[in-house]
N, C-alpha and C positions, 0 to 999 in steps of 0.2 A: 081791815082793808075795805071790806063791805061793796065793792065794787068788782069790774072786770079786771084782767091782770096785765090789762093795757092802760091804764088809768089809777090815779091814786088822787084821791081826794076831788073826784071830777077835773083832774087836768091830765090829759091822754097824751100817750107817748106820739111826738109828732105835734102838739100844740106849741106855738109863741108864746114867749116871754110874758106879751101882754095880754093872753087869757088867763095864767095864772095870776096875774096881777087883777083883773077884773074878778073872777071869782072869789081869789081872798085877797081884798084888798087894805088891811093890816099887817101883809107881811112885807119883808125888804128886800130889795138888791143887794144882791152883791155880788164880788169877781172870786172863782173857784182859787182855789190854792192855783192850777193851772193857767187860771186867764180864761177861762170860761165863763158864760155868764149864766147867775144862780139867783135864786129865790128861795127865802128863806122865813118859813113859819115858824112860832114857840107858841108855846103850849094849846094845842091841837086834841078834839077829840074826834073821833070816827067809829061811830057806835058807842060801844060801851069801853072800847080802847083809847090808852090818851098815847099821846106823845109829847114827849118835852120840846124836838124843832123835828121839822121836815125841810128837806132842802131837794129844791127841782133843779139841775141841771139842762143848760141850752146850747143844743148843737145851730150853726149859721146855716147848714144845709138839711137839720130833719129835727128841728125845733128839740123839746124835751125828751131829754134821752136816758135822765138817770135821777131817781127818786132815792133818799139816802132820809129815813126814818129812824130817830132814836125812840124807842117806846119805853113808858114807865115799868119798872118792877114789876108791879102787881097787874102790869096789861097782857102781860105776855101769853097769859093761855088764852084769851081773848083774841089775841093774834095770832098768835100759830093754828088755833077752832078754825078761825075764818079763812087761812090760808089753806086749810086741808079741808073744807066745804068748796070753798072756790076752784084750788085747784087739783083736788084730789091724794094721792101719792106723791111722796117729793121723789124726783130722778135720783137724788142720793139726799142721807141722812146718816150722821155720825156723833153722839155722844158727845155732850160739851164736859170739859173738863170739869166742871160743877155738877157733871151727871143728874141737873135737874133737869133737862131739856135738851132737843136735839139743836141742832143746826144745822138747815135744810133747805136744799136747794130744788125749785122747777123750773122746765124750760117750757114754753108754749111752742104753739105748732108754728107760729109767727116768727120764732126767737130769740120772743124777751127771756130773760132771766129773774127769776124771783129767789133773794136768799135769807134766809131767817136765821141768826146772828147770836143766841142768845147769851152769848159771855159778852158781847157788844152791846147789846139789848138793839140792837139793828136792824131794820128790814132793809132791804135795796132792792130797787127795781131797774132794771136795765134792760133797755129798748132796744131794738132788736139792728138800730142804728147808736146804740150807743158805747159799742166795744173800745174806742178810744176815753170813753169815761171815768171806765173802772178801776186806773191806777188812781183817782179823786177817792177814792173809797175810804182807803188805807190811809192816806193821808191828813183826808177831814177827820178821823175819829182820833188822830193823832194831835191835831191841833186841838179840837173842842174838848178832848180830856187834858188840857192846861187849865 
């Protein structure tokens, strides 16, 4: 993550379309399974964590509201390290069926939601305007494992 837990990859919840596009500008549009508008990164590093895509979803009324990160295999304690530096304790934490790892959830004093995924190998970040987002969740992870 490397960053605050209002921002991912320098694009903060509450940013336009077109500063994610300024700051990484090799990644693409595209339209959410829903009809939302998305940006969409592959193969992504952030520290010493990679990711194979990151996808920034765009509310019309409070800009980026939901970050939907797949991360490599072997990034994963790289991710969950920074996630528990950055934001301490998870609110809850429960045992992935691969009992290699938990799957953990925070919430910030703002509201966002941070959840750490690892039978998904997922991060998601959701803004604290982004609760109409998070049925996209379930769904993208559903298409992109086609």
């Amino acid at each position: 993550m490397n960053e605050s837990p209002n921002s991912f990859l320098d694009v903060k919840f509450g940013d336009p379309l077109s500063e994610a596009q300024r700051l990484h500008p090799l990644g693409s549009n595209e339209t959410s399974p829903y009809g939302w508008d998305s940006y969409r990164l592959t193969d992504v590093a952030a520290g010493v964590a990679r990711y194979e895509w990151v996808i920034y979803e765009f509310t019309s009324d409070h800009g980026m509201q939901l970050v939907v990160a797949r991360f490599t295999p072997d990034s994963r304690d790289q991710v969950l390290q920074e996630l528990h530096k950055t934001l301490g304790s998870p609110n809850t934490s429960t045992e992935s069926s691969s009992a290699e790892a938990p799957s953990a959830t925070w919430t910030t004093a703002d509201g966002a939601r941070i959840k750490f995924d690892w039978p998904g190998r997922q991060l998601v970040l959701v803004g604290p305007y982004g609760q109409s987002l998070e049925r996209e969740v379930a769904l993208r992870g559903q298409l992109d494992d086609q």
